[in-house]
Each structure stands twice: as structure tokens, then as C-alpha cells.
N, C-alpha and C positions, 0 to 999 in steps of 0.2 A: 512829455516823457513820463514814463509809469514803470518805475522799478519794479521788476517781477520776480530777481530774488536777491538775496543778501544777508551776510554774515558777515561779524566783524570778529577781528584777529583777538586769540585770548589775551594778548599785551595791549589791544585797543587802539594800537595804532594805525590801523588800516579796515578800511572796511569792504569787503568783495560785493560786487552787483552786477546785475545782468538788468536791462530793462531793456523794454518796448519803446521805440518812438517810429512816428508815422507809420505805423503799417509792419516794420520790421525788427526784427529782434538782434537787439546789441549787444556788445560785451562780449566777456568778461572786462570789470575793470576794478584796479583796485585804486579805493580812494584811501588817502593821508586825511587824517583824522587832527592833524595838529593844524593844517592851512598853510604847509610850507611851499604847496605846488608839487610832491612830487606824485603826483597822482598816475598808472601806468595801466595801458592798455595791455591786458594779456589775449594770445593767439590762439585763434578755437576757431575753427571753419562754421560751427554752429552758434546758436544763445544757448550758455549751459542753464540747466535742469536743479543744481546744485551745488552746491563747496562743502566742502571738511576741511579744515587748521592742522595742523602736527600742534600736540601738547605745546611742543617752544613757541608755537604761531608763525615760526621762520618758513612753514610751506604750506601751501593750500592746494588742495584737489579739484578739478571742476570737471562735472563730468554734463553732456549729453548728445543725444542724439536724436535722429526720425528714422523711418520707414522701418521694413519687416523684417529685415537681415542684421543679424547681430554686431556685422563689421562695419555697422554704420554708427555703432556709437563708442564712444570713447569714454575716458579719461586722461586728461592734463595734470603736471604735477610743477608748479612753479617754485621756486628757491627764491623767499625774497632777498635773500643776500647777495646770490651771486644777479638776483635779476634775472632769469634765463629757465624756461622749462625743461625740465631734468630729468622726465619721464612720459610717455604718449602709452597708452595701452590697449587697444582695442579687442570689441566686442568685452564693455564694462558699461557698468553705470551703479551707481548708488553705492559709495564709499566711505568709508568713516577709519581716521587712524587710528588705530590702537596705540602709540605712541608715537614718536620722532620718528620712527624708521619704517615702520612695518602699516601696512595698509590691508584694510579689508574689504571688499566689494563683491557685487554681484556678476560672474563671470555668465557670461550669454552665450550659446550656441547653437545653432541650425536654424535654419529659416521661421520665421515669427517667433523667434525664443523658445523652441520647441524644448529647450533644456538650458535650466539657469541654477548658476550652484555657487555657494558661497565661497571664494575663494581669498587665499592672503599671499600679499608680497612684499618682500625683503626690498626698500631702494636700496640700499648700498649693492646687493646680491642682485638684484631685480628678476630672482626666480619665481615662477608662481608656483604655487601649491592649493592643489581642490580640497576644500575641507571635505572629509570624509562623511559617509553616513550622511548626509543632507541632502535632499533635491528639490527644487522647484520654489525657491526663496524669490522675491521680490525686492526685498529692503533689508539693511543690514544698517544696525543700529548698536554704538558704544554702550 
């Protein structure tokens, strides 16, 4: 097996990974850092690409995807509390929270990402808003 990616939570209690075995790509999965066993498979059609934490470390983001069309890549939004994905957002990738609530990412659209803009969203509200003035971002970074 070859971990291909991984961050751990800012409380240290868990740690998120994606890895390679035989040939295919696994995960998401968060492991317990303490060795109690509660180690939890999270749900992704794909191997994500990357994670980002909320400040509390109570959620984590994973986003990826393939091919040319923007609607093929996502974003995932897990709640470790309640256990349970709380948010799916498509045609996204490359996210970083700005705090507890509010999320920032690269919003993709038209065929081969003919147009990618930084955009941010509210979970409680789960409205999007296109930051203004910016076009053609890649990577968005705290």
C-alpha cells in the first residue's frame, strides 16, 4: 500500500489518507490517531486529490476528480461529529477553509475548465458566491 495523500486533523486526532494499493486508488479514510479502532471509511466515487480541516478540525473537505468536464470533480464535506457527509458540491476542486463555516475553492466550468474562478461558501447557508475580479485560478490557498 503507498499513501498518496494525507493530513491530520488540527486536534491530532485523526488523520485523513487516500492511498494506492494494487493498481487502484482507495479512500478516503480517516484514521484514529489514538489506536481505539474507530478508524472510518469516508464516501467518494473517486481517490481524492486532497483535504482541508475547518479551524475546530470537526470537518474536513476532500476533493477530486478526472476527465475534461468540470462536473466530474467534486468536493466532499464530512462532519466528524455527526459522522455523515454534510455537503457534495460539484464541478470544484482545490479548497481551503477560511474558518468553521465558510469554505473556499476553485469553482470550474465548461468543458476542459475553460473558465475557473475562486469562489466561497457559507455551510450553514450553502450559498455560493464567485469572488469577483479574479479569473483563471488554479489553487487557492489560507
Amino acid at each position: 500500500m503507498l499513501i498518496t495523500k494525507r493530513d491530520v486533523s488540527p486536534d491530532g486526532g485523526e488523520v485523513a489518507i487516500a492511498y494506492h494499493d494494487g493498481g487502484r486508488h482507495e479512500g478516503p479514510h480517516l484514521l484514529s490517531t489514538n489506536g481505539d479502532g474507530k478508524d472510518r471509511f469516508l464516501k467518494m466515487h473517486i481517490s481524492p486529490r486532497g483535504f482541508a480541516w475547518s479551524d475546530d478540525g470537526k470537518k474536513v473537505a476532500y476533493w477530486g476528480g478526472q476527465g475534461s468536464s468540470a462536473e466530474c470533480f467534486t468536493v466532499d464535506i464530512f462532519d466528524r461529529e455527526s459522522g455523515q457527509n454534510i455537503t457534495r458540491l460539484q464541478g470544484v476542486q482545490n479548497c481551503v477553509f477560511l474558518d468553521n463555516k465558510n469554505l473556499l475553492f476553485v469553482r470550474l466550468e465548461g468543458e476542459a475548465f475553460s473558465s475557473s474562478y475562486p469562489a466561497l461558501v457559507n455551510l450553514e447557508g450553502k450559498s455560493i458566491e464567485i469572488v469577483p475580479g479574479i479569473e483563471r485560478v488554479s489553487r487557492v490557498a489560507k
